[in-house]
Each structure stands twice: as structure tokens, then as C-alpha cells.
C-alpha positions in Angstrom: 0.0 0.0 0.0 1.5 3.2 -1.0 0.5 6.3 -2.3 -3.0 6.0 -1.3 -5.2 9.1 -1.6 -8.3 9.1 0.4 -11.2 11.7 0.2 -13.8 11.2 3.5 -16.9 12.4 3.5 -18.7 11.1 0.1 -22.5 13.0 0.2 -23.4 11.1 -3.0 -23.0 9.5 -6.1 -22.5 12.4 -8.1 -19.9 13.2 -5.9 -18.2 9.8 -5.7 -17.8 10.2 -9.5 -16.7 13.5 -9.8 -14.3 11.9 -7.0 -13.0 9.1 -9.5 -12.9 11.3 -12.1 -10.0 13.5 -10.5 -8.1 10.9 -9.9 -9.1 9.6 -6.0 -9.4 5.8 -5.2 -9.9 5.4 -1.7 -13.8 6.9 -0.7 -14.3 7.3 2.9 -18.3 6.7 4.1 -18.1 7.9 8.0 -21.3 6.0 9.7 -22.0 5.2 12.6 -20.4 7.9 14.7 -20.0 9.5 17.8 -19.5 13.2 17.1 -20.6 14.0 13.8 -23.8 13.9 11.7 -23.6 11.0 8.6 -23.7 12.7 5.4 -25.7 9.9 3.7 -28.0 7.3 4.4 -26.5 3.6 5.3 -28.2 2.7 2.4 -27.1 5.3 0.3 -23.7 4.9 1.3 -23.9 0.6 0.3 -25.1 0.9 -3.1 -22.5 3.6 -3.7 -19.4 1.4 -2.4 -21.0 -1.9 -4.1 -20.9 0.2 -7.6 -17.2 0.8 -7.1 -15.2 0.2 -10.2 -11.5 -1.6 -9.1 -9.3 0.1 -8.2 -11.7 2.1 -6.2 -13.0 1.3 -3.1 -15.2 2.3 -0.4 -13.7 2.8 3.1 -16.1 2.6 5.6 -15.0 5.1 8.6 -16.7 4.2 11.9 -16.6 4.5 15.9 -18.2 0.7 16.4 -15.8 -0.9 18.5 -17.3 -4.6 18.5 -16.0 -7.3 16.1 -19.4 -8.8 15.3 -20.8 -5.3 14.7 -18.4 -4.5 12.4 -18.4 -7.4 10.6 -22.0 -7.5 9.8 -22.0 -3.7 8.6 -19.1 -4.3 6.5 -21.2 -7.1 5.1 -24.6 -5.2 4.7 -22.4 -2.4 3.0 -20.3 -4.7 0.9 -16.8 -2.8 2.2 -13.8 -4.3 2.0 -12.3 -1.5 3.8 -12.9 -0.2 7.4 -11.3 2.5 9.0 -12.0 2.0 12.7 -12.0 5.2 15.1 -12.8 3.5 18.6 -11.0 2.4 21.1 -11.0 -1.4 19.8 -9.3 -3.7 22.6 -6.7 -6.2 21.0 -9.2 -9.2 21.2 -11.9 -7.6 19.1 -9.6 -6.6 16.5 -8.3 -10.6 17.0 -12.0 -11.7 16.9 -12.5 -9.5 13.3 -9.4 -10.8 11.9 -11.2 -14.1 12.5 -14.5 -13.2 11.1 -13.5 -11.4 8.3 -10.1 -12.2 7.1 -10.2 -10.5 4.0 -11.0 -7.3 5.3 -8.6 -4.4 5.2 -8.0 -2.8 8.3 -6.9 0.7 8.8 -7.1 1.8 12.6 -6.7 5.7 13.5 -3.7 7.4 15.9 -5.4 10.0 16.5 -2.9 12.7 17.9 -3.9 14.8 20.8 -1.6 16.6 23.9 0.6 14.7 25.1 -0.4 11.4 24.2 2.5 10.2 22.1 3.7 7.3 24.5 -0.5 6.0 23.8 0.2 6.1 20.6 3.5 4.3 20.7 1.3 1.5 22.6 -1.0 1.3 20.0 1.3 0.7 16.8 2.9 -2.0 19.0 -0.2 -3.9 20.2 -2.3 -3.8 16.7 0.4 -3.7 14.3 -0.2 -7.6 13.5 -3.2 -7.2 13.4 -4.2 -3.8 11.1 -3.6 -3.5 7.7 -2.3 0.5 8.2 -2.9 2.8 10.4 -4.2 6.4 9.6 -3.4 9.3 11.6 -5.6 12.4 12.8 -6.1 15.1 14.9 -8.7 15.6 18.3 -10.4 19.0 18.7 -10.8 19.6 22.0 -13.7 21.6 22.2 -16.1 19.2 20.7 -14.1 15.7 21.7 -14.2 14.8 17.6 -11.3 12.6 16.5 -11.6 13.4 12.9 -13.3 15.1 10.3 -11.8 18.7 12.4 -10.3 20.4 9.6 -7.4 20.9 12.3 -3.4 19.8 11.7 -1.4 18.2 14.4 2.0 18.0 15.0 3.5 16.4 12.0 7.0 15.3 13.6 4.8 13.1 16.0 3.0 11.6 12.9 6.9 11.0 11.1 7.6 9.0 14.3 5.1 7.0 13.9 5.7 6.3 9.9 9.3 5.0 11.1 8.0 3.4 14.2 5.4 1.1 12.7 5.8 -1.8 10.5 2.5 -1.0 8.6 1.7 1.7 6.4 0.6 4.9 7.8 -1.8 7.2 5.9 -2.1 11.0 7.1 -5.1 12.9 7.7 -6.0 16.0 9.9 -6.4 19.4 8.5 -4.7 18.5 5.1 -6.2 20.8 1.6 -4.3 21.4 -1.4 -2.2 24.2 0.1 -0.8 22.2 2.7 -1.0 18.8 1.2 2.8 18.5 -0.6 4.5 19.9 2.3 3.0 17.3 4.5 4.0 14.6 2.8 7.8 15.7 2.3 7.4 16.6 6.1 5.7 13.1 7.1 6.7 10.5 4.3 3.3 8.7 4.7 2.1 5.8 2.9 -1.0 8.3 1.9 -3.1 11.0 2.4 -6.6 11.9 3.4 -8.7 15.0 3.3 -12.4 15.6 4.1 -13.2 19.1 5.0 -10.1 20.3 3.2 -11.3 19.8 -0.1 -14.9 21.0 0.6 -16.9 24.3 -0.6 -18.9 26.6 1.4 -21.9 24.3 0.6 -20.5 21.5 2.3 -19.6 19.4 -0.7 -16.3 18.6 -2.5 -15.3 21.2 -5.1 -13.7 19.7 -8.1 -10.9 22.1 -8.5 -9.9 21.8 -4.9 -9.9 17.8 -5.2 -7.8 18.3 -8.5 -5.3 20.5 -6.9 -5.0 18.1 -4.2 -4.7 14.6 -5.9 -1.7 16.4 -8.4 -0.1 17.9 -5.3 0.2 14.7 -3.8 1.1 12.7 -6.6 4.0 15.1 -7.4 4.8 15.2 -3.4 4.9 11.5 -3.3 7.1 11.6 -6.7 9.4 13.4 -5.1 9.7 11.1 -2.1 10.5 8.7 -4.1 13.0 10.4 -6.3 14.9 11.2 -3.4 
């Protein structure tokens, strides 16, 4: 996995193409959450992901915390892909594995003050077990752990790129401005953006999700020529 860019956030299909169409292959359906308001139905959201072409795919992004429930919205969706934003213990990520062994696992570090040693913890416990790990940023004043629009610390999110043995995608605050920088700054495995990329009616503008894929295709170019 490298080079992955991920746009959260999908409102529809219309979107979802226009998505595809600039160039994004990882689409990011938050349901289920804890802090903020879905932006489509769970319906909505399945036949979306299910119409996928390869190599796109649909990312489910979700707070549940319990293997079997999970499992069985994964299923009801048909996503492959889950990104998981709880607090899941070690034996529910075990007892997914087991359930659904072909399902790709990212699982958020999501940076906050003075967690980093938490963090460190985490990457060493679920590393066997996730498929990447995604970081993101906590906003204090409304408890979200995601979907803020807010940067974090981007040497703590380069320690954890050399720490863990899985790829690690970064999110948190990142646009098209900002996005190139980042990665030369982080070396991620990829990027995500949800508010970032949005227009003052709440839904992705095209030019802002062009600017961003070509910024981090030339970023990651440059990583790699280096």
C-alpha cells in the first residue's frame, strides 16, 4: 500500500464520481459515529461502495468498537475496507481478523496533547493485526477525533511512519495548500482529506480535489526520487 489518496466524507454519487474522475481511489463513508452527523444514508452509502469500479473502493470510517458489529455492517455495506475510530481492545480486533479475514484494516492514531507514549502503545499492540494505520487530529472543544479540519503535529505523525511496520496514511487538517508539504514533512504511505477539499456548501469542489490529488502525486514523486 503506497501512495493512497483518500477523500472522506462522500455525500453522494454524483460526488463519488466526480471523486473518481480527478483521480481519487480510496472513498471514505463515515457512519455510525459519535461526534458528527452522517452525510448519507447507510443505504445510500452501500449501493454507492457496491458500484465501485476496481481500483476504487469504499472505506467505511466508523466508531463501532465490536468485532461482530463490524463485521455485519461491512457485510450489509459490501466494504472491504474499514477504518476504525474506537478504542477497539486487542481481542476484538483478533475476533474481526477471524471473522472477516479479508478485510482491510486501517485503525486511526489519533494525535492529541501529550499522548505520544499511547500512541506508541498502539502501533505495538495492533500492528499484527491492522492493515495501516491512519493518523488524525482531536479537537478539544467538541471531543471529535476526525473530520476537524485541524493539523497536528507532523513530527509526531513522522515518528510514527518510522515506528510502525504498517503503512501509515495521514489525515488531519490536510487541503491542497498544505497537502505537498506534508508529505515531504511526514513520508506517509497516503493522504486523506475531508473538509479540506470541501466548498462553502458542504460538498467537494472539483478544482480543490484536482489540486489536491496532483499535489500529492507530485509530493509522493518526489519522495520517491529522493
Amino acid at each position: 500500500m503506497q501512495n493512497v489518496i483518500q477523500i472522506a466524507g462522500v455525500i453522494d454519487q454524483a460526488e463519488a464520481s466526480m471523486l473518481m474522475d480527478c483521480g481519487v481511489e480510496y472513498l471514505g463513508f463515515p457512519l455510525r459515529l459519535a461526534y458528527h452527523q452522517e452525510d448519507l444514508s447507510e443505504a445510500e452509502a452501500g449501493a454507492i461502495i457496491r458500484a465501485l469500479p476496481p481500483p476504487c473502493a469504499g472505506v467505511l470510517i466508523t466508531y463501532l468498537d465490536q468485532a461482530d458489529e463490524i463485521d455485519r455492517f461491512c457485510r450489509e455495506l459490501g466494504a472491504r475496507h474499514v477504518q476504525l475510530h474506537g478504542g477497539i481492545t486487542v481481542s476484538e480486533l483478533k475476533k474481526l481478523r477471524a471473522l472477516n479475514p479479508d478485510l482491510c484494516i486501517f485503525k486511526s492514531l489519533v494525535v492529541e496533547q501529550d499522548n505520544t507514549g499511547e500512541l506508541r502503545r498502539t502501533v505495538e499492540a495492533l500492528a499484527p493485526l491492522a492493515d495501516a494505520f491512519i493518523t488524525d487530529t482531536f479537537d478539544p472543544a467538541t471531543g471529535a477525533r476526525g473530520a476537524t479540519g485541524k493539523t497536528h503535529d507532523w513530527n509526531i505523525s513522522r515518528m510514527l511512519v518510522e515506528l510502525s511496520p504498517k503503512p501509515v496514511i495521514l489525515a488531519g487538517g490536510l487541503n491542497a495548500e498544505n497537502v505537498r508539504e506534508a508529505i515531504l514533512a511526514v513520508r506517509p504511505a497516503g493522504v486523506d482529506s475531508h473538509t479540506g477539499v470541501e466548498g462553502p456548501d458542504g460538498r467537494k469542489d472539483r478544482e480543490k480535489v484536482k489540486k489536491f490529488v496532483r499535489e500529492a502525486r507530485a509530493a509522493f514523486a518526489g519522495i520517491k526520487g529522493s
